[in-house]
C-alpha positions as semicolon CSV with decimal commas, in nm:
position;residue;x (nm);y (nm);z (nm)
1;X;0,000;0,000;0,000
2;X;0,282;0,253;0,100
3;X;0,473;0,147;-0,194
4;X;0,177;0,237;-0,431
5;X;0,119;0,544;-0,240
6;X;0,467;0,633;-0,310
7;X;0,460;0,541;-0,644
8;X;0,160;0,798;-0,750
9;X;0,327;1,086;-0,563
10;X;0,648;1,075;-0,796
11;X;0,403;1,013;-1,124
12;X;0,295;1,309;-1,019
13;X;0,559;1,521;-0,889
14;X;0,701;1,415;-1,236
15;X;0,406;1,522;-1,448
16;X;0,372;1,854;-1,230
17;X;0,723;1,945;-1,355
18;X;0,687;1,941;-1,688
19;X;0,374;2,156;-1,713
20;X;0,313;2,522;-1,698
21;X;0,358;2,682;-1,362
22;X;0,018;2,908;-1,230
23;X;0,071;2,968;-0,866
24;X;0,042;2,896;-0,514
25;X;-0,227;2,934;-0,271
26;X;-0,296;2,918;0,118
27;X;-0,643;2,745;0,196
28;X;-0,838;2,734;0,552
29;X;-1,173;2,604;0,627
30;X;-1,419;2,410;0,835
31;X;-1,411;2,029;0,804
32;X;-1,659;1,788;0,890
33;X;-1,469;1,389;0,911
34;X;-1,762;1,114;0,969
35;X;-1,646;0,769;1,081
36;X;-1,826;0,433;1,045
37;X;-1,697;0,179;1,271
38;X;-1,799;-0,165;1,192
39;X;-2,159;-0,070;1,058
40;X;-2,247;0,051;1,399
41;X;-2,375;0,388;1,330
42;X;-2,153;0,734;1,220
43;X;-2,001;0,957;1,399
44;X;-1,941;1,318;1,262
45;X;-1,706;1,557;1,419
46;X;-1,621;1,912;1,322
47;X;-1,266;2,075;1,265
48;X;-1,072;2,295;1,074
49;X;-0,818;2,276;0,856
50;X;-0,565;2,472;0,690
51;X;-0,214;2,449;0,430
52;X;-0,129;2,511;0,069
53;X;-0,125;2,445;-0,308
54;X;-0,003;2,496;-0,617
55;X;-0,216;2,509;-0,938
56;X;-0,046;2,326;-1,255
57;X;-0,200;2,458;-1,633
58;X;-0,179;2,104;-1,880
59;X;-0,446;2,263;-2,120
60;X;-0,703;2,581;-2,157
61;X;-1,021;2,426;-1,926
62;X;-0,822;2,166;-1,731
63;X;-0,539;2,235;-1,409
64;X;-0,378;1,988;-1,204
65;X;-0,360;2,143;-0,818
66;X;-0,216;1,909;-0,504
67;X;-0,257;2,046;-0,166
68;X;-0,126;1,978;0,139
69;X;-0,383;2,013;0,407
70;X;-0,368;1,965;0,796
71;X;-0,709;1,876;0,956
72;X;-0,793;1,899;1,317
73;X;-1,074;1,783;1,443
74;X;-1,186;1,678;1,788
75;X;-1,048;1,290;1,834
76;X;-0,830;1,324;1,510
77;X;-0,553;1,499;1,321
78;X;-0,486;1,440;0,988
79;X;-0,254;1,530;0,690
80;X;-0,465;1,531;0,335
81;X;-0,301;1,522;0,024
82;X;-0,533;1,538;-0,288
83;X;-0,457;1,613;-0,616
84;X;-0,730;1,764;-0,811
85;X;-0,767;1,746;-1,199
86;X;-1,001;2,115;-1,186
87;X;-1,197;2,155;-1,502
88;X;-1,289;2,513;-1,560
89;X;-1,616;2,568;-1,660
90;X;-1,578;2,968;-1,668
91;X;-1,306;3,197;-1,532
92;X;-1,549;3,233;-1,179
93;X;-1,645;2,902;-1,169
94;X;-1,437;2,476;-1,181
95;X;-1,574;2,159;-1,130
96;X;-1,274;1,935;-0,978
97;X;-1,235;1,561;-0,889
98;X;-0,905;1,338;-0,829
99;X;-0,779;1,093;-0,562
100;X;-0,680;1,240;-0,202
101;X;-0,402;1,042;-0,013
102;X;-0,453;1,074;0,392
103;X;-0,226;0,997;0,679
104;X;-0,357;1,002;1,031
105;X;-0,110;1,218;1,248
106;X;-0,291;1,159;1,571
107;X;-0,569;0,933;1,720
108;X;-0,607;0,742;2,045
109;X;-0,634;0,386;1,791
110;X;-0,491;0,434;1,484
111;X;-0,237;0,673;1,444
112;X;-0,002;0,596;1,138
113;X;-0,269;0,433;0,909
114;X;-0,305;0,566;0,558
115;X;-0,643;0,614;0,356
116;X;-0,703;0,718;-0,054
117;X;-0,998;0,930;-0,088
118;X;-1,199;0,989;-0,427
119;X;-1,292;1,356;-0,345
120;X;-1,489;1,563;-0,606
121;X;-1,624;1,937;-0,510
122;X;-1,650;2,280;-0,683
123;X;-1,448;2,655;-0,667
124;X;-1,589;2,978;-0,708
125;X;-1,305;3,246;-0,804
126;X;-1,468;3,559;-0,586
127;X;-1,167;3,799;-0,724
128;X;-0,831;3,689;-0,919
129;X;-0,702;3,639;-0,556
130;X;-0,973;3,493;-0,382
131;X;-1,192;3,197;-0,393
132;X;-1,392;2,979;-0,194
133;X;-1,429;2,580;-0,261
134;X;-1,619;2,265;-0,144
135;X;-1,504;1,886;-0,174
136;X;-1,624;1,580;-0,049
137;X;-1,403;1,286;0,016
138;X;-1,527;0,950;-0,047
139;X;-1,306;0,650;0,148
140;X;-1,148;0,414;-0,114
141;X;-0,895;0,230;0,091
142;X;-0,793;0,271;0,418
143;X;-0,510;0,090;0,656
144;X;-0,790;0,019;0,933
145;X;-0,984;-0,259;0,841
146;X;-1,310;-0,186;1,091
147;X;-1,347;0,181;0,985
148;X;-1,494;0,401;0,727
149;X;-1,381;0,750;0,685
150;X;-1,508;0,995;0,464
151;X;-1,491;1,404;0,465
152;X;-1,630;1,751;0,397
153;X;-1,414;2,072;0,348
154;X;-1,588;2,386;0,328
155;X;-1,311;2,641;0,320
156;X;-1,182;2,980;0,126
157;X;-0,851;3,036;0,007
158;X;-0,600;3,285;-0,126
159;X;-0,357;3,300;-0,453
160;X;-0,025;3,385;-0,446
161;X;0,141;3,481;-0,790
């Protein structure tokens, strides 16, 4: 599993490096993790989180952006890595979907375990500078075998250039 991880983080570092440079941003927001242990009922709990990304151009109505998030929420702290493929719709508006690699930092169970997320959500460019964006994460695979994991982030954000 780590090996795979790995493995899709330098595809893509590569890939990122070869294409047309946009920008950074910084990103903070409210998120909302829900966990399903063994069937027995979900438990939502709400956080924050906050970090960074950089937007890649590969072609006029489609960017490549990987964050690096931090999420802190009552019972658990997380790093999130996703890597969006945003389609732009308009120069207001992107649609965006792509896998989200997550590593639990701290938990009272299962700190260490690694999780890919399918996340898709939706940006609204406010001004050239600022934007605010939704995504949902859907669990794919996940180190803990007795526990589902899946997240909202509701957040606004900040370009750099």
């Amino acid at each position: 599993m780590k090996k795979t991880i790995l493995t899709v983080l330098a595809v893509c570092a590569l890939a990122f490096t070869a294409a047309a440079q946009e920008g950074f941003a910084v990103k903070a927001g409210l998120n909302n993790v829900t966990i399903d242990v063994d069937g027995f009922g979900s438990e939502s709990e709400l956080g924050f989180y906050l970090g960074g990304s950089y937007t890649f151009e590969t072609s006029g109505e489609i960017d490549i952006e990987p964050s690096l998030l931090v999420s802190i929420v009552d019972d658990l702290t997380a790093l999130y890595i996703p890597v969006m493929a945003k389609y732009n719709i308009s120069d207001q508006f992107n649609l965006q979907a792509g896998p989200q690699i997550n590593y639990i930092l701290e938990d009272n169970f299962d700190q260490g375990a690694f999780g890919l997320d399918l996340a898709l959500g939706a940006a609204f460019n406010i001004t050239e500078q600022f934007f605010v964006e939704a995504r949902y994460g859907f669990e794919i695979v996940r180190d803990l075998e007795n526990a589902n994991i899946n997240t909202l982030t509701v957040g606004v954000g900040y370009k750099i250039n």
